[in-house]
C-alpha positions as CSV (number, residue, x, y, z in Angstrom):
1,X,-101.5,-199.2,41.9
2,X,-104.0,-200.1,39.3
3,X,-107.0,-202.0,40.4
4,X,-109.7,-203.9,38.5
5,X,-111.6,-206.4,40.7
6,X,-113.6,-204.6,43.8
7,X,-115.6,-206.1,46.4
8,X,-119.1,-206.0,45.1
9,X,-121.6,-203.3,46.0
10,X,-123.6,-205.2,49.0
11,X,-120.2,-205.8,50.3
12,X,-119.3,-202.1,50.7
13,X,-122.8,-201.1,51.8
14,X,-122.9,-203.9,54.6
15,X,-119.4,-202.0,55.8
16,X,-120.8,-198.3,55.7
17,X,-123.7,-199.8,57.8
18,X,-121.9,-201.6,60.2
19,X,-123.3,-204.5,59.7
20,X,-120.7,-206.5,58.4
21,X,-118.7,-209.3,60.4
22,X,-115.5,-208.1,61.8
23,X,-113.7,-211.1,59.3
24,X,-115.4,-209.2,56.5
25,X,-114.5,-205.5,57.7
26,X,-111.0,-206.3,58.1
27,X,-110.8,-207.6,54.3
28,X,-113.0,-204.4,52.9
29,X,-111.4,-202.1,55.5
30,X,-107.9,-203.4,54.0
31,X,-109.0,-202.7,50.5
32,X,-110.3,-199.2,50.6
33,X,-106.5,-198.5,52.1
34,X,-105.8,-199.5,48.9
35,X,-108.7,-197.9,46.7
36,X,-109.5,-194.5,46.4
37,X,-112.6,-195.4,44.0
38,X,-114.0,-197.8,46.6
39,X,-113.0,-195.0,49.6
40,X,-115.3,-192.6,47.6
41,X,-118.4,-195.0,47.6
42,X,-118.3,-195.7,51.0
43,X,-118.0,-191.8,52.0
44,X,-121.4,-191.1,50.3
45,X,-123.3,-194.6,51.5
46,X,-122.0,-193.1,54.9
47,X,-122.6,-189.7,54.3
48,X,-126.5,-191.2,52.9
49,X,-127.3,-193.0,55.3
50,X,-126.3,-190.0,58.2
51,X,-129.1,-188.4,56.4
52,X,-131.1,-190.6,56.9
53,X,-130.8,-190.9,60.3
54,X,-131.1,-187.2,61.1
55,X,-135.4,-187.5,59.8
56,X,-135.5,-190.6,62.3
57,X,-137.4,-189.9,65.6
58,X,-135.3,-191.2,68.0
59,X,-136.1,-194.4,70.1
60,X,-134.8,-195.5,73.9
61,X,-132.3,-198.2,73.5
62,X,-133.5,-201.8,75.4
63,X,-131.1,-202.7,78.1
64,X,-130.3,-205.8,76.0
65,X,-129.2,-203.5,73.0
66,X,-127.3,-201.7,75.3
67,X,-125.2,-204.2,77.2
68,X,-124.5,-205.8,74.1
69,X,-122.7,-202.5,72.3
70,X,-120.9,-202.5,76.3
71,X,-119.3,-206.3,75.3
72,X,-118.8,-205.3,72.1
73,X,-116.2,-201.9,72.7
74,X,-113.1,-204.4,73.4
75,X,-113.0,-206.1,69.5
76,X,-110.5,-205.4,67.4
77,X,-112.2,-202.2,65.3
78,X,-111.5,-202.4,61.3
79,X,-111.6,-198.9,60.5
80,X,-111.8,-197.0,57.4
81,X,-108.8,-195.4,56.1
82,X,-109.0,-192.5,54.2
83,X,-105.6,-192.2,52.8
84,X,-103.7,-194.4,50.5
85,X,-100.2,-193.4,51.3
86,X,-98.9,-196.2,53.7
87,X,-95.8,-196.6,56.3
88,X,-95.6,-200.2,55.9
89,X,-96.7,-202.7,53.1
90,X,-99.3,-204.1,55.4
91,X,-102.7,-202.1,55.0
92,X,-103.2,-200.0,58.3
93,X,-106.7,-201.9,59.5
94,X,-104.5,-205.3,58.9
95,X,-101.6,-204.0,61.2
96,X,-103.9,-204.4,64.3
97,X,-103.7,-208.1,63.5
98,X,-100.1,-208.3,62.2
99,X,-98.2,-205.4,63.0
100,X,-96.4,-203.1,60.5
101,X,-93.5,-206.4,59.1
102,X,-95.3,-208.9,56.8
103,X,-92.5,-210.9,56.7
104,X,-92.5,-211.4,60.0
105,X,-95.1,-213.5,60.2
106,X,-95.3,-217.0,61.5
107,X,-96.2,-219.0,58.6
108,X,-97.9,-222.5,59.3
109,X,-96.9,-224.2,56.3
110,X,-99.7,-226.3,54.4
111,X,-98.2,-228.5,51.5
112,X,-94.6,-227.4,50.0
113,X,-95.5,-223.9,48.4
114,X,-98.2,-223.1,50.4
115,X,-98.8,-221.5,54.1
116,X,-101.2,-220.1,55.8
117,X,-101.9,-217.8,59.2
118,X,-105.2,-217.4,60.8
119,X,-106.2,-214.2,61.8
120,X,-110.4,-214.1,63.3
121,X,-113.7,-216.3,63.6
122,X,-116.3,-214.8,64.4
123,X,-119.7,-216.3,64.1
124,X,-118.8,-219.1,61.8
125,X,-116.9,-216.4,59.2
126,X,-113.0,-216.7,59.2
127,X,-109.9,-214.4,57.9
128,X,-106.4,-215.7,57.3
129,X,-103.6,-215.0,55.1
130,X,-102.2,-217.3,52.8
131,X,-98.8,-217.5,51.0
132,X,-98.4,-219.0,47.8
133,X,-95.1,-219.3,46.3
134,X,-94.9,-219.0,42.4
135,X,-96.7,-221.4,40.7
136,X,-97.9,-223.2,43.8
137,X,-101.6,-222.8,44.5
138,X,-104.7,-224.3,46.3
139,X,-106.0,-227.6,45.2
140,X,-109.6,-227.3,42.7
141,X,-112.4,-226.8,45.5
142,X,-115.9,-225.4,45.2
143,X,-117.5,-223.0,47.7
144,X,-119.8,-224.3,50.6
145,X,-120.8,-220.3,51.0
146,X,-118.6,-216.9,49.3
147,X,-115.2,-216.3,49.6
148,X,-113.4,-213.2,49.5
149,X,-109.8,-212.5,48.2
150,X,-108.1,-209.8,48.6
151,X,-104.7,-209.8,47.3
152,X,-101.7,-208.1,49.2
153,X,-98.5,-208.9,47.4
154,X,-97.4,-210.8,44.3
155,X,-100.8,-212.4,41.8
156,X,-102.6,-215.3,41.2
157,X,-104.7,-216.8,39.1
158,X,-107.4,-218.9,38.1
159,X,-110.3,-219.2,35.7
160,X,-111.9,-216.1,36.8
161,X,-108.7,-213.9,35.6
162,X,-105.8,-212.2,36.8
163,X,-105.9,-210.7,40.0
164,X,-103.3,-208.2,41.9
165,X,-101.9,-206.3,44.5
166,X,-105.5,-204.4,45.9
167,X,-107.8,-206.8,43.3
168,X,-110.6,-208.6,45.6
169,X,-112.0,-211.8,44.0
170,X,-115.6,-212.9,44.9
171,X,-116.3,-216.1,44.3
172,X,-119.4,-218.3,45.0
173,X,-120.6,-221.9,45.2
174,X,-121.1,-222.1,41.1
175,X,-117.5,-221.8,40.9
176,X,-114.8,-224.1,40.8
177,X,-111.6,-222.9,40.9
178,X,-107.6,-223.8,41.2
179,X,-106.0,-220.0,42.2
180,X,-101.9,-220.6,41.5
181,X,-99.9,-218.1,42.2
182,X,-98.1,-216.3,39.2
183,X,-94.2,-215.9,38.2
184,X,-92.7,-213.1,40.8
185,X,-93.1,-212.4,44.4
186,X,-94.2,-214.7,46.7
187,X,-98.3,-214.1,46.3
188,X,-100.1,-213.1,50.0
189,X,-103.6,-212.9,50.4
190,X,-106.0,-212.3,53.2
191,X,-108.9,-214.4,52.5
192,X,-112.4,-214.5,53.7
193,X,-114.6,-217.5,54.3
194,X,-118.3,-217.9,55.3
195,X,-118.4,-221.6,54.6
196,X,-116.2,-224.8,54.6
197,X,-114.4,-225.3,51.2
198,X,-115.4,-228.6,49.2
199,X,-112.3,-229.9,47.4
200,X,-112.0,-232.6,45.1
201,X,-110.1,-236.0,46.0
202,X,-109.3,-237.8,49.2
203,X,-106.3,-236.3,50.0
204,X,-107.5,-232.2,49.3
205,X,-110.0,-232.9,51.3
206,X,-107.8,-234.4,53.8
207,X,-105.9,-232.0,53.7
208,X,-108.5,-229.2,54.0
209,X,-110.4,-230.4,56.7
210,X,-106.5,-230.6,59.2
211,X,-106.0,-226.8,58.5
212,X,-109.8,-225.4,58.9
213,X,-110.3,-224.7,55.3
């Protein structure tokens, strides 16, 4: 698999931290399944900031602090894989969401072409898959906030480029954008929002606002 478009550098660092949003961890957790060059820059921010630690004296945890890692053991945990050889076509942190068959999920079809299948909110952020059939695609919209892509099956594109299987497409408020899916297979990503979408026209926006994007 040849990847060109990785999640940006503050992205990967948030993960090694831990401090990104369990939306966001799934969709970086998915890629470096994917991405050996990615899996390598997360091993040495990890490995970095372990050392780190170690000159740290240590402090007591508050009981605040500590009741809230307590409520926090039962989420869904997006781990890092280390391997890129997969079972199924569904990256492993993705199969706590879907299990192992991608096509057995249950689409909630959008407009003819399109469907969609939420997966987490959590604290205003949101991860869902969406299907795009060839040469269907989401209408032009701006960005309220950033949006990540990460692409599982099939390509789309837009005027950013060409993205693939394992490419993960930032984009931000400056950009408006039309992703289509290409010629092939059916195109499946699992995208990322922080923000509401702004689409253009009455019935986008319409449209938009009924399914939560």
């Amino acid at each position: 698999m040849s990847i060109a478009h990785h999640p940006g550098e503050e992205l990967l660092l948030s993960y090694a931290s831990g401090a990104a949003n369990e939306a966001v961890a799934l969709l970086v957790a998915s890629h470096l399944a994917l991405c050996r060059q990615c899996r390598l820059v997360v091993a040495s921010s990890e490995a970095a900031g372990g050392s780190l630690l170690e000159d740290i004296p240590p402090v007591a945890m508050s009981a605040q602090a500590y009741q809230s890692v307590l409520s926090r053991l039962d989420e869904p945990a997006a781990a890092i894989v280390r391997s890129a050889h997969l079972d199924s076509s569904v990256p492993a942190p993705l199969r706590a969401y879907i299990g192992n068959d991608i096509d057995g999920i249950a689409w909630r079809p959008i407009v003819s072409g399109l469907a969609h299948y939420p997966l987490v909110t959590r604290d205003g952020v949101r991860a869902r898959l969406i299907r795009a059939e060839p040469g269907a695609g989401v209408a032009p919209h701006t960005h309220r906030g950033e949006e990540w892509t990460l692409v599982l099956t099939g390509s789309f594109s837009d005027v950013t480029g060409r993205y693939g299987p394992g490419d993960v497409q930032t984009t931000t408020p400056d950009i408006e954008h039309q992703p289509t899916a290409d010629p092939g297979p059916a195109c499946i990503n699992l995208a990322v929002t922080d923000a509401p979408l702004v689409f253009r026209g009455f019935l986008p926006k319409l449209v938009g606002k009924m399914f939560g994007f």
